[in-house]
DRENMARKOL-587395 format. One record per residue (C-alpha): x, y, z; residue in three letters. Coordinates in Angstrom, 2 decimals, m for minus. Each point is the difference from the previous one (the first is absolute). Last residue first. Layout:
       c1       c2       c3   aa
        X        Y        Z  ALA
...
***
This chain:
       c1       c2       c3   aa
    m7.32   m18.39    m2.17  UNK
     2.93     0.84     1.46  UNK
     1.89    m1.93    m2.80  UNK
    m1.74     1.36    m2.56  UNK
     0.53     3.53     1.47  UNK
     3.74    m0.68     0.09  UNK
     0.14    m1.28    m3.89  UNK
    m1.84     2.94    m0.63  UNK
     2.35     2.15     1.03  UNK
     2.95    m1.78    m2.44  UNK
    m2.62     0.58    m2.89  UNK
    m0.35     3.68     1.20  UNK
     3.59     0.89    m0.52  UNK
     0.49    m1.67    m3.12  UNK
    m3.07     1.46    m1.10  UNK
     1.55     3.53     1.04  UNK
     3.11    m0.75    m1.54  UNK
     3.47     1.53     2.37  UNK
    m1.83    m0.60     3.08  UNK
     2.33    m1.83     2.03  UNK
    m2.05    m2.38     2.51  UNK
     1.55    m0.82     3.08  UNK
    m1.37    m2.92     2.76  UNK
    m0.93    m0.17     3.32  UNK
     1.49     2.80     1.62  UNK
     3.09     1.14     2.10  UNK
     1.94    m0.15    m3.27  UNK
    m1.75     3.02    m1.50  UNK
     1.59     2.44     2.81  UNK
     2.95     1.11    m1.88  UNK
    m2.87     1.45    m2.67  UNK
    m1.46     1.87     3.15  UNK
     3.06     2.20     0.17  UNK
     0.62     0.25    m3.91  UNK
    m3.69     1.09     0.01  UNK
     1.02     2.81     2.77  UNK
     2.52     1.13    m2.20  UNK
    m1.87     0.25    m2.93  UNK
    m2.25     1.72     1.58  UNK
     2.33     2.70     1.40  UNK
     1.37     0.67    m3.07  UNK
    m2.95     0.63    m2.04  UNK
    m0.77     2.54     2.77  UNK
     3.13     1.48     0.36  UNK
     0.28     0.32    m4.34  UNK
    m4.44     1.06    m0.17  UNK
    m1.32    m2.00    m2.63  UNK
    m2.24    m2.69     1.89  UNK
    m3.06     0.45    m2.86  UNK
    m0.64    m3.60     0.23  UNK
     1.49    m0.63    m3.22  UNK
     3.32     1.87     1.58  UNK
    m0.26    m3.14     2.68  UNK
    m0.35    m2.46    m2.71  UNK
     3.05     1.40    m2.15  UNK
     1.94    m0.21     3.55  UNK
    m1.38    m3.61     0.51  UNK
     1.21    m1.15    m3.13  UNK
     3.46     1.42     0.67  UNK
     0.21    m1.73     3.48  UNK
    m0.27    m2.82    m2.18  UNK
    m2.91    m3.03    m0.36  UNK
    m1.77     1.16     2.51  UNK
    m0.81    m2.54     3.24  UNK
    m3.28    m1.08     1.05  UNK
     0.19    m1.72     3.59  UNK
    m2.51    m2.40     0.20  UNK
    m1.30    m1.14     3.39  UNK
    m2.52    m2.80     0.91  UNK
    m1.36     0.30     3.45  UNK
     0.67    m2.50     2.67  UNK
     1.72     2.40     2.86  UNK
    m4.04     2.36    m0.38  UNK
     0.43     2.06     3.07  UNK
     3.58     0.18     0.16  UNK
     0.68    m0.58    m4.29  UNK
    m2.59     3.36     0.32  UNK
     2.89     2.39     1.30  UNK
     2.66    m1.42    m2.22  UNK
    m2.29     1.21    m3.04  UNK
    m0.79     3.45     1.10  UNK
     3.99     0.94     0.23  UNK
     0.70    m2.07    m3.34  UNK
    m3.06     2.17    m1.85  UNK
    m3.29    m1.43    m0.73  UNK
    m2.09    m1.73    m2.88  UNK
    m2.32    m2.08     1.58  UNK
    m1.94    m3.17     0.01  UNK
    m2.44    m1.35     2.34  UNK
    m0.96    m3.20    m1.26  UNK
    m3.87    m1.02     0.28  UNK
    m1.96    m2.52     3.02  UNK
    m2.33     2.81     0.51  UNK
     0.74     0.46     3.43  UNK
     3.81     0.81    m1.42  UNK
    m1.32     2.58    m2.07  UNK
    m1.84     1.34     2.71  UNK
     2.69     0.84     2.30  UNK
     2.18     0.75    m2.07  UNK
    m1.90     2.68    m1.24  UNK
    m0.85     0.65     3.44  UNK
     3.54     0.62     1.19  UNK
     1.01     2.82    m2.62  UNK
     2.98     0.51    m0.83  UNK
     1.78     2.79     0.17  UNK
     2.43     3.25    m1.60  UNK
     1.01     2.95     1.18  UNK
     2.28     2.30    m1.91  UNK
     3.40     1.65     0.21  UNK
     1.72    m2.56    m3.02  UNK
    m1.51    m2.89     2.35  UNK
    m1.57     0.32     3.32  UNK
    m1.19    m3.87     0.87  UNK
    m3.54    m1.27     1.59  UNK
    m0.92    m3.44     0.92  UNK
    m3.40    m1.87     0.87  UNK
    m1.83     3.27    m0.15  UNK
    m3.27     1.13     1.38  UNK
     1.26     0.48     3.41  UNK
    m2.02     2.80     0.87  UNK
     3.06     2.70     0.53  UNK
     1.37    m1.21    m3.25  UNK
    m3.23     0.70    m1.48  UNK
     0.23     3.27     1.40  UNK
     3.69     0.95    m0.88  UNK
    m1.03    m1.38    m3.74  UNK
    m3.01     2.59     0.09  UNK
     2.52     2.66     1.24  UNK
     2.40    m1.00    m2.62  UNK
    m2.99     0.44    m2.55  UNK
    m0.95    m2.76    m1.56  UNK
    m0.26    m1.63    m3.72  UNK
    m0.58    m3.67    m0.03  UNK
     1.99    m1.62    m2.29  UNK
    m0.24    m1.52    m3.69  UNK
    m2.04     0.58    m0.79  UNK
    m2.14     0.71     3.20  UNK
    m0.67     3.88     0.10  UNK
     1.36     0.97    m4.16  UNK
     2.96    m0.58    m2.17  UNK
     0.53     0.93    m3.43  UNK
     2.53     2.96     0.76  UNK
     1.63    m1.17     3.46  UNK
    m2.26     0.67     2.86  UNK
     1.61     1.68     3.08  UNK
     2.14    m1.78     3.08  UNK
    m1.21    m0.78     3.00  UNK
    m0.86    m3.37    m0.58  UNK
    m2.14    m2.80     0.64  UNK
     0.29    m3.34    m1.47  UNK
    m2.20    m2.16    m2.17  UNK
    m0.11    m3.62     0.98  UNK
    m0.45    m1.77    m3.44  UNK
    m2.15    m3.08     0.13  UNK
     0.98    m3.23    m2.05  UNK
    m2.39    m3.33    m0.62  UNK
    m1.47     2.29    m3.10  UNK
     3.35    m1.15    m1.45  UNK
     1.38     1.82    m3.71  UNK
    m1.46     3.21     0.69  UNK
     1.52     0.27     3.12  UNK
     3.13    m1.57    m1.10  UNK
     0.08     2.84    m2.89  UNK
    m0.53     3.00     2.70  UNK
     3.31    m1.70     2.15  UNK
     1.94     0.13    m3.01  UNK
    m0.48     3.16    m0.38  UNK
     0.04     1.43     3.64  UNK
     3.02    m2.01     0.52  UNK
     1.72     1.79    m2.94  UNK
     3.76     1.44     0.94  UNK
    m1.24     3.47     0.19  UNK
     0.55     0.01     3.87  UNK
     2.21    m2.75     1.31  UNK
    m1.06    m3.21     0.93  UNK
    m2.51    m2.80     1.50  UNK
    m3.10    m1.78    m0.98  UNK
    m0.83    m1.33     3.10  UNK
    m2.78    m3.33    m0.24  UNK
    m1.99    m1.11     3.06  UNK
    m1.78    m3.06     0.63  UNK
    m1.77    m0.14     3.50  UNK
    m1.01    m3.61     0.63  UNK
    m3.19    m0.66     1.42  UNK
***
């Protein structure tokens, strides 16, 4: 059984976890791996949407056990994913799909070297600023420091399948679905 895989890739605040939420309502065929993280709950999130809230001793344990497939320390936090959510969506004959950073990402291309990857690109650095301060990212070092890392990963986009710029949000999610269909 083949094990199709689709990586939603980029920097924070860019929109993966968007467009991602629209593909799942769009193809019941798709199963979102939910990560773990260290980090707290943003206002409107809760346990499982869209991570899984741990301690970092909880993390250190699971690490300890195995559970994850790949794990990454991004921005001072841990971050994984899961191996039996993998696991089972791939049983079940479904696509794995994820919305993960570029460190996370090259990590699963060596257990899964035929998944699909989209790197989602801004449309400015400017438009990711405004979406960082959204976000509640204020602080100048902070603000700084993010955008630096997603000019980092942004030089990255080229190791992946393909690039979508997500200037329109329908735009965006039309060239998506044109992967999924093709997946699928």
């Amino acid at each position: 059984m083949k094990r199709k895989t689709l990586l939603i890739i980029g920097p924070t605040a860019v929109g993966k976890s968007s467009l991602l939420g629209r593909a799942l309502l769009e193809f019941p065929q798709l199963v979102d791996i939910i990560t773990y993280t260290t980090r707290a709950p943003r206002s409107g999130e809760k346990e499982g949407d869209p991570y899984h809230f741990v301690s970092e001793q909880r993390f250190r344990e699971l690490l300890a056990e195995d559970f994850f497939l790949e794990h990454a320390f991004v921005h001072g936090l841990l971050y994984g994913t899961p191996r039996d959510q993998l696991d089972r969506a791939h049983h079940e004959g479904k696509i794995a799909i994820m919305d993960i950073d570029v460190q996370g990402a090259k990590k699963m291309r060596e257990f899964f070297p035929d998944a699909a990857t989209v790197f989602l690109l801004p449309p400015t650095m400017e438009a990711l600023r405004q979406r960082f301060i959204k976000r509640g990212v204020t602080q100048p070092g902070d603000l700084e420091k993010r955008l630096e890392s997603a000019q980092k990963e942004m030089a990255q986009s080229q190791d992946f399948d393909q690039t979508i710029v997500n200037a329109d949000f329908d735009q965006a999610y039309s060239e998506l679905r044109k992967v999924i269909e093709k997946l699928l």
